[in-house]
N, C-alpha and C positions, 0 to 999 in steps of 0.2 A: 504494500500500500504506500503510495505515494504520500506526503504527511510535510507538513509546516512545520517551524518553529514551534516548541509547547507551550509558547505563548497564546501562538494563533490558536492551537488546539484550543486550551484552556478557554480563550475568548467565544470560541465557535459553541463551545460545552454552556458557559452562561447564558447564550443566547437561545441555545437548546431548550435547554432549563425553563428559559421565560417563554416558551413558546409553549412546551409544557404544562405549565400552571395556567395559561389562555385556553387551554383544549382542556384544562382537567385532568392532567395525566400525575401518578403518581410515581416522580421518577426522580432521583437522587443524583448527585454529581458521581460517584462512584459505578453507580446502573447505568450511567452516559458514557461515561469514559469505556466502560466491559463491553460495549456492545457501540461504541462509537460511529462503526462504518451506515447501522441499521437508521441511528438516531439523524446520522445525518443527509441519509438519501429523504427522508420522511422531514425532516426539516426542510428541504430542498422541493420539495414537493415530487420526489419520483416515484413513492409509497404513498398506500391509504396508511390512515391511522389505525384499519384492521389488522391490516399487512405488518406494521410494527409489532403490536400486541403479538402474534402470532409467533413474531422471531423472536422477541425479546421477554415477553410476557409481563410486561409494563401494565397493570390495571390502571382503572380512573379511580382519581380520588373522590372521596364520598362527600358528598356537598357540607360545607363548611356551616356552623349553625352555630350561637353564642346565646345562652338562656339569657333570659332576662334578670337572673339573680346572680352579680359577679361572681368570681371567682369558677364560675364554670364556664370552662374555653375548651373546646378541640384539641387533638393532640397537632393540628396543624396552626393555631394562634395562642398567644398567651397574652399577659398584660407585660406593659414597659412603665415606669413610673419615671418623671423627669421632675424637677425640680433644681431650685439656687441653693446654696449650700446650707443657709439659714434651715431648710425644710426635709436636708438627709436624714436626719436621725428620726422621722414619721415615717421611713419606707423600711418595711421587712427584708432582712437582710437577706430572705430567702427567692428574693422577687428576680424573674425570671430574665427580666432587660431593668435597666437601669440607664439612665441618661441625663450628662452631669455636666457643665459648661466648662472651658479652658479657656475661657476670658472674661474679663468683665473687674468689676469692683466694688465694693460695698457688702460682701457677704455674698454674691453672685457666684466668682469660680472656686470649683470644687478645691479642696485641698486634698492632700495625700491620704490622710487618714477617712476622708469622704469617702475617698474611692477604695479604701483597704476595707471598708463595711461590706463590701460586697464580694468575695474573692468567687462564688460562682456563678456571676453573672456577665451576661455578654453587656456592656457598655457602649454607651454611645457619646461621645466625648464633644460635645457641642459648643461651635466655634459662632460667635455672636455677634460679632465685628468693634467689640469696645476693647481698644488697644492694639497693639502689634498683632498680625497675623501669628500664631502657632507653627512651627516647623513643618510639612505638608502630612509628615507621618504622625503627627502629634494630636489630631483630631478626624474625626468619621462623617461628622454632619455639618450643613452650613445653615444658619440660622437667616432666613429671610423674611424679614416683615419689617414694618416699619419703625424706625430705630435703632435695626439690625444690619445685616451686610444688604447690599442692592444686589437686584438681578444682573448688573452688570458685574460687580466685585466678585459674585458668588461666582460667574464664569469663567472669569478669570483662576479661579482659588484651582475651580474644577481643573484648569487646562495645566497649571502646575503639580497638581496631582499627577494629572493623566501622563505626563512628561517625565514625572520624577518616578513614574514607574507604581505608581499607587491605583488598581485598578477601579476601585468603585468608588463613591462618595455618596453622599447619604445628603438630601436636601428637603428642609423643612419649612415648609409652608403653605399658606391657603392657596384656594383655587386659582386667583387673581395672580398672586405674586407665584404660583408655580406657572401659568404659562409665559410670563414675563422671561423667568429663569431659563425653561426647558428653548425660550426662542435664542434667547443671548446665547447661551450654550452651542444650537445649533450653528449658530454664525460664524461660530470658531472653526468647525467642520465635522465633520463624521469620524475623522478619528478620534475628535475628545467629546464628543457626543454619544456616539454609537457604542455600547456598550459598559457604559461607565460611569451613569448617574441612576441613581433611584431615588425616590420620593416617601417620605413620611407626610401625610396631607395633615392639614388642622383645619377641622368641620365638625364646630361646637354646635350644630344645630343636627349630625346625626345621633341615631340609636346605638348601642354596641354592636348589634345584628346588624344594622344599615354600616358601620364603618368594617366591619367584621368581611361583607360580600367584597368590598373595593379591594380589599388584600390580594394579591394575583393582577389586576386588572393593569390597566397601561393610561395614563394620566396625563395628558399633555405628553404623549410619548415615555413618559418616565413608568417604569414597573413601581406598582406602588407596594411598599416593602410594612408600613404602618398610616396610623390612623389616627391623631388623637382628636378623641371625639367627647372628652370632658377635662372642663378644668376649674380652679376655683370659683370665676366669676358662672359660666353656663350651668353646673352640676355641685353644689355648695355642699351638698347632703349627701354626695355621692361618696360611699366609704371604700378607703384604699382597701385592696384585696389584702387579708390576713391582717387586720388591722381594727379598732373601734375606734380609727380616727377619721374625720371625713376630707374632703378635699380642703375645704377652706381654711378649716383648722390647721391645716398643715401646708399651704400653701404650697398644693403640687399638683401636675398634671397628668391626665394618664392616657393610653395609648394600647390599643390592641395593635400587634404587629405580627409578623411572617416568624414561626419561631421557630424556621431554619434557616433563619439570616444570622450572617456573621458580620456585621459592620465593619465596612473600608475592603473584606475580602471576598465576600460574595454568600451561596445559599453553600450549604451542607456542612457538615465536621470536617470532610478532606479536601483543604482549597489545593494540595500539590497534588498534579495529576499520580497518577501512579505508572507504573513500568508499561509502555504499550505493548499489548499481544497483540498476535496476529488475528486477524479478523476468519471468524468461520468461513469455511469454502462453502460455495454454491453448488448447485449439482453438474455435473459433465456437459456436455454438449458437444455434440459431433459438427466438426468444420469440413466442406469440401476443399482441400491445396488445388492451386493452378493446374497443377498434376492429374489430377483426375481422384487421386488418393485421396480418402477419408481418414482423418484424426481426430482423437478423443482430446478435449482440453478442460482447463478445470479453470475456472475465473475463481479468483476470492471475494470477499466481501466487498459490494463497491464499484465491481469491475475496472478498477484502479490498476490492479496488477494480473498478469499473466503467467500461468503455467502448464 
């Protein structure tokens, strides 16, 4: 099989992924990479999505649902709680995302010890635009709204990411200020566009169920990765998961999100591809030679390569 850089792979495998979660499909970075050549004729549009199923054994995922009594999420979302540093010691140490600001002042960014309350939580390290920009590997989201970074800055942050070798970024904001962003972005080009922004939205005016269905969907072009769909002023009474504190009380926001995102690396536990195998052989097929002669040959996976 002919093959890319494991970059390109890697990239082609994300894109896989999101193409995946738009069909419904329940498939892992790991289940993409084993069966690569199948994922990507059927990405490509040369296979049905029977045809995949078939060789790979890829099921759909089971429609996504979120009671109306917190704490009860799907094994495919869970809650993120985000707040300013004043408001960490309200959040359960056992919460499942956590997302903490690396700028600001006045009791805003997180200190060392903020973020040592959480050692098994995925993090979301939020960049807010009050002060020096952070190092490109030192935060995962850009905070957009007003009195935060612009749609224009946030593109830029994106493009020295995408450059300094930092594959995704994570950008938070409402509907307005995300198609603002997803357009400056595009303007840069499709390399710093294409495959290396996703979207956390803020829509205090949905349900948990209503921010809960957006998860998977495509946003102004952006895969939307979270939701936060309460905060103290919209949802006052709303109690943090595993907690008898409510939102206001504790001055924190909260967020249904994808909870096989990795912030800054993308979905699944194994962002490094693994060793590539050879792709299953296909079945024989008999060629007529110029000769007259008949030959049995055997294509691999792909039809990339000959034997």
């Amino acid at each position: 099989m002919r093959s890319g850089s494991l970059e390109e792979r890697q990239h082609t495998i994300q894109l896989i992924l999101d193409e995946c979660r738009i069909k419904g499909l329940q498939a892992t970075y790991d289940t993409v990479n084993q069966h690569y050549a199948w994922y990507n004729r059927w990405y490509r549009g040369y296979i049905t999505t029977g045809q995949l199923i078939g060789r790979t054994g890829v099921r759909f995922r089971s429609r996504i649902t979120v009671t109306r009594k917190l704490g009860e999420v799907t094994d495919k979302t869970t809650y993120m709680a985000d707040t300013t540093s004043g408001g960490v010691s309200h959040i359960p140490a056992t919460m499942d995302y956590v997302g903490g600001y690396v700028s600001g002042s006045g009791g805003i960014e997180w200190t060392a010890a903020d973020w040592a309350r959480f050692p098994k939580a995925r993090k979301f390290r939020i960049y807010q635009g009050n002060g020096p920009a952070p190092a490109i590997g030192d935060y995962d989201e850009i905070d957009v709204e007003k009195g935060a970074v612009t749609p224009a800055e946030a593109a830029q942050l994106v493009k020295a990411r995408v450059l300094g070798g930092i594959t995704w970024t994570g950008i938070y904001a409402d509907d307005s200020y995300a198609a603002e962003t997803a357009k400056a972005i595009q303007a840069l080009g499709e390399n710093i566009w294409n495959g290396h922004v996703v979207l956390r939205l803020a829509d205090w005016s949905l349900s948990a169920a209503q921010a809960t269905a957006k998860i998977g969907t495509h946003i102004h072009g952006m895969s939307c990765v979270g939701v936060q769909f309460a905060s103290p002023s919209s949802n006052p009474h709303t109690v943090i998961p595993g907690t008898t504190v409510t939102l206001s009380q504790a001055n924190v926001d909260l967020s249904i999100v994808d909870a096989t995102w990795i912030p800054s690396k993308g979905w699944g536990a194994n962002i490094t591809a693994p060793a590539v195998t050879p792709p299953p052989a296909m079945q024989a097929m008999a060629v007529i030679l110029p000769s007259g002669a008949t030959k049995r040959l055997l294509s691999s996976d792909g039809g990339a390569t000959w034997r």
